[in-house]
N, C-alpha and C positions, 0 to 999 in steps of 0.2 A: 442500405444499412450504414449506418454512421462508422465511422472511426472511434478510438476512446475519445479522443482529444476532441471531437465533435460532441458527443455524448457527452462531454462535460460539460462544454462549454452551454451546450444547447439547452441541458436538463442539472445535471446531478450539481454541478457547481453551485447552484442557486438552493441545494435543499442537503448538501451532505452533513455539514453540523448539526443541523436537525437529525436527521438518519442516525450520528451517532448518540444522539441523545440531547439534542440543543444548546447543554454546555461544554464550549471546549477545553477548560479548565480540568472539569471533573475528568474528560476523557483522559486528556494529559496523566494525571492523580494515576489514574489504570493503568494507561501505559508504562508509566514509571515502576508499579508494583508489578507489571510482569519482566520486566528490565531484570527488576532487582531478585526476581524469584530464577532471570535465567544467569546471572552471575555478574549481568554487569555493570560494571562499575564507572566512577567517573575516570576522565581523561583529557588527551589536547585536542582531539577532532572526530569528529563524529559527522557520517551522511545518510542522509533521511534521503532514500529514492523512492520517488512519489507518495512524498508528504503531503498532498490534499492540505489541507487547512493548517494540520500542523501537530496531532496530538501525541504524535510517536518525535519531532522535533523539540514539541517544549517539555516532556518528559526527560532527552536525553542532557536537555541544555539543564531541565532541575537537578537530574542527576550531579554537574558540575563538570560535564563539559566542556572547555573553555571556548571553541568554537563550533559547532555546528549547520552544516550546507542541507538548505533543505531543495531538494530539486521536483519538481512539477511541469505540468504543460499548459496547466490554468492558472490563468495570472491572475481570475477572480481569489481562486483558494492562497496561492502565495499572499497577494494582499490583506486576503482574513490571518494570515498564518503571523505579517508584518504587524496588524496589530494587537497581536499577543504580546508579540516578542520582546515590545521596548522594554514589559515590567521587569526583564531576565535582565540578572548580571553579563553570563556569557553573550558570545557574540554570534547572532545567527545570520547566516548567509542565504538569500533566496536567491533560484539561480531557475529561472525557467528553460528547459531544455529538454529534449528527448533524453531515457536514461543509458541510451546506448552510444548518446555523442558526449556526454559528462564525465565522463572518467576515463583518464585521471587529469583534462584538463583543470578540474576546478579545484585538485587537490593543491598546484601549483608546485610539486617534487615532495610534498610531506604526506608522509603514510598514517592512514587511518585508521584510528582503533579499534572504531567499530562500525561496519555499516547495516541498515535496518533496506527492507525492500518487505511492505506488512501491505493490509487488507486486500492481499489478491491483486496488487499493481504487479506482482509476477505476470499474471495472464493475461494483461494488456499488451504484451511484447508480442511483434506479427507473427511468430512463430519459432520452432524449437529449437531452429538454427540461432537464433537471437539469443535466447535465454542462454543455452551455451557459451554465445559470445561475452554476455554481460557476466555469466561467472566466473570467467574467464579474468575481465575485466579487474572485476571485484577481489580474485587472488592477488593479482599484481597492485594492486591499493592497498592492500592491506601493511599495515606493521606487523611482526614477528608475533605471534600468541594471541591476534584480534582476531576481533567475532563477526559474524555476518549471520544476522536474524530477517530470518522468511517467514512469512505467516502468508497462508492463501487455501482457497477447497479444493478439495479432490471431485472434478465434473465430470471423471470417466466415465462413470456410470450414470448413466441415462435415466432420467424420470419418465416415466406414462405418465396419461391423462391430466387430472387436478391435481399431481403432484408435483407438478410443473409449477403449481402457482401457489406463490409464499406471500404472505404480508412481510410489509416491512418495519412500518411504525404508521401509528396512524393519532392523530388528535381533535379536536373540535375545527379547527382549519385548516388540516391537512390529511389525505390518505394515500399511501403510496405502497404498491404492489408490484412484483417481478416476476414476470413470467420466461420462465427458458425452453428455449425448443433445441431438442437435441437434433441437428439438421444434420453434421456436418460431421468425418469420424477426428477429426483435430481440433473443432471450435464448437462452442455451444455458444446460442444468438442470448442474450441476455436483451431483455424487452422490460424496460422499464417505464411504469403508467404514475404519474400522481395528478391526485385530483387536488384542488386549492378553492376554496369557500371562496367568492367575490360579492359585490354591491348584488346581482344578479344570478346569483348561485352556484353548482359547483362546477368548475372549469377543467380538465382535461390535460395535461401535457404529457408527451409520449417521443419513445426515443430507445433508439436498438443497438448496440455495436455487439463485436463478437469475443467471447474470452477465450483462451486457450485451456483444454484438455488435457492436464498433465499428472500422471500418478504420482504421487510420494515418492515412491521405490524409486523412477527413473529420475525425481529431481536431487534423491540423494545420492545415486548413480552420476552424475554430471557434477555436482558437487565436488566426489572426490575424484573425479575424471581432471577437473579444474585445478587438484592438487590441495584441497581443504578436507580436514578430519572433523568428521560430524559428533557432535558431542551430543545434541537433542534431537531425536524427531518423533513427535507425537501429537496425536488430535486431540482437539479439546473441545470445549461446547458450538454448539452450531456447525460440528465436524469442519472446524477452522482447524489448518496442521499447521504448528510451530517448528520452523528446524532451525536447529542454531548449527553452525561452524565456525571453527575455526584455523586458523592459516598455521603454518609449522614453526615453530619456538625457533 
């Protein structure tokens, strides 16, 4: 089984802007409207931990951000994410890095307003001693009254049989499917299939790494274990949970 950072490189990096829907402009437009539905506002720095291509970075950079660090482990998606970014006033910073060695090196002693950690890049970290550490992390970055937005699913609960297996998106040249095997009582195998039309017909790529297992309750628990006051947490469609926090006035 691969790594994420394998997994990406190998498979997802080559088809995730598709995945969100082929424009990353319009994702941005969304991300920005959930921004603004959860309070926040513009400011002087903002980090995007595991920004992927970039649609939750150039939402916060429209917002009016004045700087923005977006951090990844694929440098293919950083580079999709570089050529967004030149149209933005503000200044985005790509920083490819694990998100557990980023901070607060790349803050450089200035505290951030707000930072995002969205599509489930929570449960790419090896385990729960990690996550604790990076919220940890995340308190001590923060400025006085900034936010820190989570978004990622709840895997506890185990699929049987064909419930295992979800579409993703599929179109006249491309179809891609995810199968999860609950193997593991900490991690569930995410087994990712897409097929791609060629000169010779449809072609196959395939690719596994493991997410992490984490309830709601216990990541709001560690939250304020970390010393941040949760102000959101709630599911939303495709039972994706929102939590926002933030750090003490």
């Amino acid at each position: 089984m691969a790594t994420s950072e394998e997994h990406y490189d190998r498979l997802l990096a080559d088809h995730y802007t598709w995945m969100l829907g082929g424009d990353l402009e319009l994702a941005a437009a969304r991300e920005r409207k959930k921004f603004e539905d959860l309070g926040i506002r513009s400011g002087a720095l903002a980090v995007d931990l595991g920004c992927g291509p970039g649609p939750q970075t150039l939402a916060l950079a429209d917002l009016g951000f004045q700087t923005v660090i977006a951090v990844d482990m694929s440098q293919a998606l950083l580079d999709e994410l570089e050529a967004h970014s030149r149209t933005r006033p503000s200044t985005i910073k790509t920083c490819r890095a694990d998100l557990l060695d980023v901070l607060p090196g790349v803050l450089d002693g200035s505290p951030a307003d707000v930072v995002v950690c969205m599509r489930d890049t929570l449960l790419h970290l090896p385990d729960r001693a990690a996550v604790a550490d990076l919220f940890g992390q995340v308190a001590e970055a923060l400025a006085p009254s900034a936010s820190f937005v989570l978004t990622y699913r709840d895997l506890t609960q185990p699929l049987m049989g064909i419930d295992r297996m979800m579409p993703v998106r599929s179109d006249d040249e491309r179809i891609m499917l995810c199968v999860l095997d609950f193997d593991a009582p900490e991690t569930v195998s995410v087994n990712d299939l897409v097929y791609t039309r060629g000169p010779e017909g449809w072609e196959l790529h395939k690719s596994s790494y493991p997410k992490l297992r984490l309830a709601p309750a216990w990541i709001q628990a560690q939250l304020a274990a970390a010393g941040l006051k949760i102000a959101v947490h709630e599911v939303g469609p495709g039972g994706m949970w929102t939590t926002l926090a933030r750090s003490p006035a």
